[in-house]
N, C-alpha and C positions, 0 to 999 in steps of 0.2 A: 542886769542893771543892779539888782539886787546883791547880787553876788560883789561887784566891783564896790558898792557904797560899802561893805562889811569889811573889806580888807584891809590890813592893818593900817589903823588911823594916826595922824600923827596927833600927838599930845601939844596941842597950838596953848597959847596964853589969851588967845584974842578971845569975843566977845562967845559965848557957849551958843550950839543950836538949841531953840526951844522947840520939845518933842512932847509938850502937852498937847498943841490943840491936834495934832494927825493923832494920837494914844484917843482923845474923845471921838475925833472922825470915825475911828474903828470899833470904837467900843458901840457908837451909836448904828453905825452900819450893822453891826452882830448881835445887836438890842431890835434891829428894825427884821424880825423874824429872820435873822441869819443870811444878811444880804452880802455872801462873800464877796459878788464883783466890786461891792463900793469900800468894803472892808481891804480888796486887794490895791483899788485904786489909791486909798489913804497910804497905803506900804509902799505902795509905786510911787508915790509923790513925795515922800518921807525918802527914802534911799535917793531920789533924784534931789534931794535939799541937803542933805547928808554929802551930798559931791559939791554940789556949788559952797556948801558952808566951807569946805575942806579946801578949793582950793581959792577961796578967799581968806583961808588964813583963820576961820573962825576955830572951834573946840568942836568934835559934833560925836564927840564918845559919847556921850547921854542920847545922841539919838542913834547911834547905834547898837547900843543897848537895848533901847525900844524896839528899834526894830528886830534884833535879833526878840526878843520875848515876845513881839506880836505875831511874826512870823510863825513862831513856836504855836500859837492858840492855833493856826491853821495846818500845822502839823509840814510847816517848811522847814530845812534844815540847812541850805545857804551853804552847801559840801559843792564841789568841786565834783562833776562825775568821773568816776575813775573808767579810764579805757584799758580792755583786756590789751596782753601783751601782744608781740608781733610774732609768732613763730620764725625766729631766727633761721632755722635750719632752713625754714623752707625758702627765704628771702636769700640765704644761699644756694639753695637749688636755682633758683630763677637767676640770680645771676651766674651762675655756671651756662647755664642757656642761652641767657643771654650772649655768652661768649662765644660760645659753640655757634650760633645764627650769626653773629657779626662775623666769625672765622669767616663762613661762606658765602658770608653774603658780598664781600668788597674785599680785593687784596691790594689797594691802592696803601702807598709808602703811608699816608694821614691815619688809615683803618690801622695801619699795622701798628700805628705808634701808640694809637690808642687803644689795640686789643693789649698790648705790652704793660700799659699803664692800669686795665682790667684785669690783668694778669697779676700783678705786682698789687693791686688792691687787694683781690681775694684772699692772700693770703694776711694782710692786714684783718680782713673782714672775717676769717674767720679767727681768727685770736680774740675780736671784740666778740662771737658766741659767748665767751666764758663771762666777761664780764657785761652781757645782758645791753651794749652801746650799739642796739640798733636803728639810732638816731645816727652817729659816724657810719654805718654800711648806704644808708640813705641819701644823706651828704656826699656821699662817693659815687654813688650813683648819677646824681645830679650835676656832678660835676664831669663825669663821662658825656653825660647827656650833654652838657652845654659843648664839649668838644667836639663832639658829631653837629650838634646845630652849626657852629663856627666853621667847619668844615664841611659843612651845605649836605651835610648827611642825613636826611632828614628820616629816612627811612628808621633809619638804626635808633635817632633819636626818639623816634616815634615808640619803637620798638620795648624802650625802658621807660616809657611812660605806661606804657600796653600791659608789661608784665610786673608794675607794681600797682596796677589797677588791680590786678591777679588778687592780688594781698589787702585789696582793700585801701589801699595808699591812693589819693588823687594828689596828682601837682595841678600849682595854681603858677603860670609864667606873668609876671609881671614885667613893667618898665625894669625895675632894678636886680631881679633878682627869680628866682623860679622858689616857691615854695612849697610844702608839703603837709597835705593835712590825712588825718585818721577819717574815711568814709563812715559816714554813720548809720 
């Protein structure tokens, strides 16, 4: 929440957020023998006023500010965590495998069109190796997947959910769409 209040603010004309009295809530929380939770809860209710100001149109750079420097006294830095990359090569091994299992697993005319289209991806997929797009080999994935679902192949579809669990990848299948997030 913290994090979303600090992102770039727009420079409104309307009336400014006032970031005095949360700046005294904190200071008196950190004067009351170092009472970080009430100290944390002033910063939580500050960033949470910091959005409502923002999208009412108010100014709430001053208290973004604050909070970035009261933050700071607690040694928070409000960064984004960086996730380690995805070993490409190996998200190419698995779907080379993946191919190889769908080969024998189903030789219905549907499996065939869509090992064809697994076929003609990989080579797509591995050109993206070089330039590090293994957000596109994922995508592609997904989108195999969704053609085996469509074609009641549920085995196979299961199959590429299976082996990018392999990697640490979980899909999330919603109403509109199947997504994909970094296991943490």
């Amino acid at each position: 929440m913290m994090r979303v209040a600090l992102k770039e603010t727009k420079q409104s004309k309307g009336e400014a957020l006032d970031a005095a009295p949360y700046r005294q809530r904190f200071v008196d929380a950190m004067d009351d023998d170092f009472n970080t939770p009430q100290a944390l809860a002033a910063l939580f209710d500050l960033a949470r006023d910091i959005n409502r100001a923002e999208e009412e149109g108010m100014n709430a750079a001053k208290g973004c500010e604050t909070l970035k420097e009261l933050g700071g006294v607690l040694g928070l830095t409000f960064k984004e965590k960086e996730e380690a990359p995805i070993d490409i090569k190996l998200l190419i091994e698995k779907v080379e495998s993946i191919i190889k299992e769908i080969g024998t697993a189903n030789d219905s005319e549907k499996v065939q069109q869509i090992r064809e289209y697994f076929n003609a991806s990989l080579d797509r997929m591995k050109q993206s190796i070089s330039t590090g797009e293994e957000n596109k080999i994922i995508d592609t994935l997904l989108e195999a997947r969704q053609s085996f679902k469509k074609a009641r192949y549920f085995h196979q579809a299961d199959l590429i959910r299976n082996r990018l669990a392999d990697l640490g990848i979980i899909l999330e299948d919603t109403p509109q769409r199947t997504v994909w997030k970094r296991k943490r």
